[in-house]
C-alpha positions in Angstrom: -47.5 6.4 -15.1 -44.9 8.2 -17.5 -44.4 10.7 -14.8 -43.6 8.6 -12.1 -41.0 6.2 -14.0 -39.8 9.9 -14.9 -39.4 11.0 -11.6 -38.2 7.9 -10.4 -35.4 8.0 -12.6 -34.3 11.7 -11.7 -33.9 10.6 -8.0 -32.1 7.7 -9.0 -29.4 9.4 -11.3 -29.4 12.8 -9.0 -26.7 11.4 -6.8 -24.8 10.7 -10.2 -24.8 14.3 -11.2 -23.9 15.5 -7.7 -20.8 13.5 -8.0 -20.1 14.5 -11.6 -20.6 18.3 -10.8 -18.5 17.7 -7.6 -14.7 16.7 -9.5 -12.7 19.1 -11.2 -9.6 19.0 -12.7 -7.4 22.2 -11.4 -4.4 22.2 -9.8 -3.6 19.9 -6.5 -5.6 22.4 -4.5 -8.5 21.7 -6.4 -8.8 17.8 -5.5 -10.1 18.0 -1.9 -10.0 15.9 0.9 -13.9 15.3 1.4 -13.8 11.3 1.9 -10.4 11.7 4.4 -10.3 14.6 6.2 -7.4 15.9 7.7 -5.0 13.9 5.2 -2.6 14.9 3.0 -3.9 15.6 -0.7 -2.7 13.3 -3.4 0.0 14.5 -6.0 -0.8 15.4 -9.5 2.8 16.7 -10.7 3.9 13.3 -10.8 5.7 12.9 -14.3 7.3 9.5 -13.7 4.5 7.0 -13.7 6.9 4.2 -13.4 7.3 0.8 -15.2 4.4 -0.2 -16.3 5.5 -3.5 -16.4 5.6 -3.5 -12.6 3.8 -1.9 -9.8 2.2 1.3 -10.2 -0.2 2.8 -8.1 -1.6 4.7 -5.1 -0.7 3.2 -1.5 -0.6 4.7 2.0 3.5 4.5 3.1 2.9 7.0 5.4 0.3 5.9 7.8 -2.4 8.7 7.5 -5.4 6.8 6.7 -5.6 7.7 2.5 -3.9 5.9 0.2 -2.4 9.4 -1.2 1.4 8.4 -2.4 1.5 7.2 -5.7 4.4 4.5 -5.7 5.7 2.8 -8.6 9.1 0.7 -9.8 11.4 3.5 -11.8 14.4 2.3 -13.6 17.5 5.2 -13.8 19.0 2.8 -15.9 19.3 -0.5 -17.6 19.3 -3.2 -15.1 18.6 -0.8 -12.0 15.5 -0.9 -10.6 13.5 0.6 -7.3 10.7 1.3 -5.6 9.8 4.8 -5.0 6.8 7.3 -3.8 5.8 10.8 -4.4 4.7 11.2 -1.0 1.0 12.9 -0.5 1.5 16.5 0.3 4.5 17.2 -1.2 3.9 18.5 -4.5 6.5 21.0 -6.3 9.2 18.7 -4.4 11.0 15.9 -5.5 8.9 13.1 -6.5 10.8 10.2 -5.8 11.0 11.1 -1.5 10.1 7.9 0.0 12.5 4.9 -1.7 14.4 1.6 -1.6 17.6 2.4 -2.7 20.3 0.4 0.0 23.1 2.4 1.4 25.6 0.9 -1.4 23.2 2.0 -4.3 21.9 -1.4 -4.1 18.5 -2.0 -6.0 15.7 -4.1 -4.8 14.8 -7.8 -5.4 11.2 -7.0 -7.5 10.3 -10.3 -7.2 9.0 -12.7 -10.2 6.4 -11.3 -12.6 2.6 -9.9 -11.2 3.2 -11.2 -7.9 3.7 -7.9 -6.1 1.0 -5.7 -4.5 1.1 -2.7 -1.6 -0.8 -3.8 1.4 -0.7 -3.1 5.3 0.6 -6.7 5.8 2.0 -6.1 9.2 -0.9 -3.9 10.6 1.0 -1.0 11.7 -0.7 1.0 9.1 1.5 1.8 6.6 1.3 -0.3 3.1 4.7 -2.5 2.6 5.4 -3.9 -0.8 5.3 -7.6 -1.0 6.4 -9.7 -3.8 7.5 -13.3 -4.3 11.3 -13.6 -4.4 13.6 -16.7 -4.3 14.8 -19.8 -6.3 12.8 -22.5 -8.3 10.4 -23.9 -6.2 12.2 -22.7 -2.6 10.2 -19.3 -2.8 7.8 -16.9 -0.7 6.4 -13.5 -0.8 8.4 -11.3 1.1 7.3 -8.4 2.2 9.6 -4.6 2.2 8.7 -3.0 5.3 7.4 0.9 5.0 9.1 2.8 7.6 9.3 6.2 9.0 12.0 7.1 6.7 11.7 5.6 3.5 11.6 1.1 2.9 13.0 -0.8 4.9 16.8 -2.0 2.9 17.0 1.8 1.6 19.8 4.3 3.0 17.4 6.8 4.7 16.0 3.7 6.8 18.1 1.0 6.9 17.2 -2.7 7.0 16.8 -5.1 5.2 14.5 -5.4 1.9 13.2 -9.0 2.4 12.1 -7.3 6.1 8.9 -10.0 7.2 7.3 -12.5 4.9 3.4 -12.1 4.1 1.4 -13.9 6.4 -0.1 -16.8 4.9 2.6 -17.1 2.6 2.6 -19.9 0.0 5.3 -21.7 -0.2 5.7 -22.0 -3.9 4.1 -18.5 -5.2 6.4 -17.8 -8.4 3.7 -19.1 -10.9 1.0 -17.5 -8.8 -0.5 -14.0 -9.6 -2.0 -11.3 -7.5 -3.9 -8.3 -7.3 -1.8 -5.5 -7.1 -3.7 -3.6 -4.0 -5.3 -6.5 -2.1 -2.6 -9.6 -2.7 -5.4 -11.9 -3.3 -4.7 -14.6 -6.1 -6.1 -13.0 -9.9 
């Protein structure tokens, strides 16, 4: 009987150690693409993390199929906020490439506190950033459109910020809180 609760435990855990054995932690080249192949790895250079007071995290802007861009609020300055991506595929370049900075230098609306998340909203298979935005009760979650380019509202695209609002929106979401990746209420 000890052998077989022994053996049954090896098969059990063996998957565990295949996936263990299986990471590494090299350079970019390192990190394959075994669950999405054919995309663009992930970057690892990234040095600006972002505000960790806002969103931070991996998203798909570009459409591939992976969420492999890390996007995240970074502040240059006091008062001066924007989105921004390091775009999957790009390392040793620039990593803020994909942004929301408007043609005047304008910064984006970031919407009231934990209410923004990265989600394909508008199905066209690129994650837009959504947030709740507005004044007192008169508020919903409008969405920033990812484009070809760069958001929607920024110079390289063009646009408008506040692009769609979510489907489903509520219409008093300031107070609400939401996942960060999925939108659903916390």
């Amino acid at each position: 009987m000890v052998e077989r609760t022994l053996s049954y435990l090896f098969v059990f855990f063996l998957p565990l150690v295949v996936v263990i054995q299986g990471s590494s932690h090299g350079d970019e080249g390192d990190y394959g693409n075994v669950s999405c192949p054919g995309t663009r790895p992930r970057r690892y250079d990234v040095t600006d993390f972002g505000n960790p007071k806002y969103f931070q995290g991996w998203a798909d802007v570009t459409g591939q199929g992976a969420a492999h861009d890390y996007c995240r609020i970074v502040s240059p300055g006091p008062g001066m906020m924007f989105l921004s991506c390091a775009l999957a595929g790009t390392a040793g370049e620039s990593e803020y490439n994909y942004n929301s900075v408007g043609e005047g230098g304008e910064w984006f609306d970031e919407g009231f506190p934990n209410t923004w998340y990265m989600k394909d909203e508008d199905g066209d298979g690129r994650d837009d950033f959504c947030r709740c935005v507005g004044i007192g009760s008169n508020t919903r979650v409008a969405c920033m459109k990812a484009g070809e380019k760069g958001f929607y509202g920024s110079a390289a695209q063009g646009g408008d910020q506040k692009t769609f609002t979510a489907p489903n929106s509520p219409t008093d979401c300031r107070d609400r809180t939401v996942h960060p990746l999925f939108g659903s209420p916390n």
